[in-house]
Kinemage of the C-alpha trace (Angstrom):
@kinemage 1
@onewidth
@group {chain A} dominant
@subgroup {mainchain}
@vectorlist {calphas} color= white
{ca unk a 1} P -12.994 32.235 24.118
{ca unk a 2} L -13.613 29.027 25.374
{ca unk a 3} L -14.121 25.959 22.368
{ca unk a 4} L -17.623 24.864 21.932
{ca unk a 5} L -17.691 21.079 21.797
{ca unk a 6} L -21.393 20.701 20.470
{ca unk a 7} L -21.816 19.525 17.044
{ca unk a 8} L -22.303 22.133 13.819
{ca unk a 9} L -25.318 22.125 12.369
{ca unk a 10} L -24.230 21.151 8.664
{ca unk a 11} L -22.342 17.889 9.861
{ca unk a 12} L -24.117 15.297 11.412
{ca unk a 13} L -22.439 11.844 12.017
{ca unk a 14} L -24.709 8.986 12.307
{ca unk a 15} L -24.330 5.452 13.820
{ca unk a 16} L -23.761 4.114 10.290
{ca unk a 17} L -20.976 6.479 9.408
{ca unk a 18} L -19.275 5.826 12.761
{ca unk a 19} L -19.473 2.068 12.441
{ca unk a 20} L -18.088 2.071 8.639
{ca unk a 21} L -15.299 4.566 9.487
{ca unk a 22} L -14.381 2.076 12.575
{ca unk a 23} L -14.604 -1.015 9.900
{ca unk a 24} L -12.493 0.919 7.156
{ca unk a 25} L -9.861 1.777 10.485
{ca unk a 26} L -9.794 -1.766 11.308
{ca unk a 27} L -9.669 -3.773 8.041
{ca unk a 28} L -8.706 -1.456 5.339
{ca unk a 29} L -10.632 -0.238 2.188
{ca unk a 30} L -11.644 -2.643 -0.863
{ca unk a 31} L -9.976 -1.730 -3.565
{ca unk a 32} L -9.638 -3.698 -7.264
{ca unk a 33} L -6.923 -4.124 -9.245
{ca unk a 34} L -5.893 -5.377 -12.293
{ca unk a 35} L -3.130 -7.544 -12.607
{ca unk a 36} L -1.516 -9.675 -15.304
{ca unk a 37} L -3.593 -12.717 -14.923
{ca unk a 38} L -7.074 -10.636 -14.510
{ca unk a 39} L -8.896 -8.524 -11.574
{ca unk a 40} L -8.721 -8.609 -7.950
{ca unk a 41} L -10.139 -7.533 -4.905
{ca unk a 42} L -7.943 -6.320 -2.859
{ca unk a 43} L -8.090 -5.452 1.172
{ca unk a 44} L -5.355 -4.338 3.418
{ca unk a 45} L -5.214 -5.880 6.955
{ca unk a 46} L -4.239 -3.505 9.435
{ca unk a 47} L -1.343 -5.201 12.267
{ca unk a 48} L -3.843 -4.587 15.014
{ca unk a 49} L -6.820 -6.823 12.820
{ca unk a 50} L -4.156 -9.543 12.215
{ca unk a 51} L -4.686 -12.154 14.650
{ca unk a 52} L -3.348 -15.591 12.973
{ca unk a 53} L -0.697 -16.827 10.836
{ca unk a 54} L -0.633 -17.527 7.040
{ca unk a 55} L 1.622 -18.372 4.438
{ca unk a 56} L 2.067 -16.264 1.864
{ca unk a 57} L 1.815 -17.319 -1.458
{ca unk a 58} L 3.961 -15.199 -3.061
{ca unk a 59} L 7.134 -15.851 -1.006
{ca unk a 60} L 6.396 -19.100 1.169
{ca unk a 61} L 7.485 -17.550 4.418
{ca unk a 62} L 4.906 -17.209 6.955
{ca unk a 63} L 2.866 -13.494 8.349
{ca unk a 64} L 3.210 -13.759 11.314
{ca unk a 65} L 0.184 -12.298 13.719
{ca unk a 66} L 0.449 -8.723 14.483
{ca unk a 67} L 1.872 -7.977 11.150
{ca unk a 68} L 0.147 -5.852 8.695
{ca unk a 69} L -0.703 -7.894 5.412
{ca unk a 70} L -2.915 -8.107 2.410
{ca unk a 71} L -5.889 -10.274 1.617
{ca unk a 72} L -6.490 -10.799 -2.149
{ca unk a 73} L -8.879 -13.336 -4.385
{ca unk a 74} L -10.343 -12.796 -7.558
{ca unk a 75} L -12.842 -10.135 -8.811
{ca unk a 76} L -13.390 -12.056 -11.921
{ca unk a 77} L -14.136 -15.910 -11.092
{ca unk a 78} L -15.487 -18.238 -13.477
{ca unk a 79} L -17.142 -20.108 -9.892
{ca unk a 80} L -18.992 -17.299 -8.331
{ca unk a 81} L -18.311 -14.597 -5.900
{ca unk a 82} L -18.831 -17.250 -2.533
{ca unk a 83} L -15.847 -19.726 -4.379
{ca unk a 84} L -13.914 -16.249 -4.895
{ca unk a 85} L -13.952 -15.451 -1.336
{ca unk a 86} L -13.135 -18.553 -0.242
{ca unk a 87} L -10.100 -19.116 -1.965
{ca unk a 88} L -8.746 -15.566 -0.661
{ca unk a 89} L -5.264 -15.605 0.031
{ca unk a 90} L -3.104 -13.318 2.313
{ca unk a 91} L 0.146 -11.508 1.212
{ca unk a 92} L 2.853 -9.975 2.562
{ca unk a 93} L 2.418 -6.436 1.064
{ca unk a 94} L 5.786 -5.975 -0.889
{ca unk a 95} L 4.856 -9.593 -2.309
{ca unk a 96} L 1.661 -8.448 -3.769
{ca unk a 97} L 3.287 -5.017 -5.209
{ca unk a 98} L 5.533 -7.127 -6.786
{ca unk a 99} L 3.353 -10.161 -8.530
């Protein structure tokens, strides 16, 4: 029997869920953690959303574009959420494990 490609009638996807799940792809989930020195927002950056080069903070050596990386800045700033954001930093991956 042939497969029926129309959708079920229980599951409907909507513009909204497509465009989130496409974002989540793209950029990662938010996540926070706590570390030693308080709580962070944290955001994976997938190798194909990586388009410039940073230093990382935790090593010094540069992430090169292409590579997959995390973003991090405080959940917990004395300054606001806008100052939070816009002191993010981006870190190789093993170097934030390991901070």
């Amino acid at each position: 029997m042939p497969r029926s490609n129309r959708p079920r009638r229980g599951r409907q996807v909507g513009d909204e869920d497509e465009a989130s799940d496409l974002q989540r792809a793209l950029y990662g989930t938010l996540r926070t953690e706590t570390k030693r020195d308080g709580l962070w927002n944290v955001q994976p950056v997938s190798a194909v959303s990586a388009a410039k080069a940073y230093v990382c903070p935790g090593c010094g050596l540069a992430i090169q574009p292409g590579l997959a990386h995390t973003v991090a800045w405080r959940a917990d700033g004395l300054m606001g959420e806008a100052a939070d954001i816009a002191a993010r930093r981006h870190w190789h991956t093993h170097c934030w494990k390991v901070s």
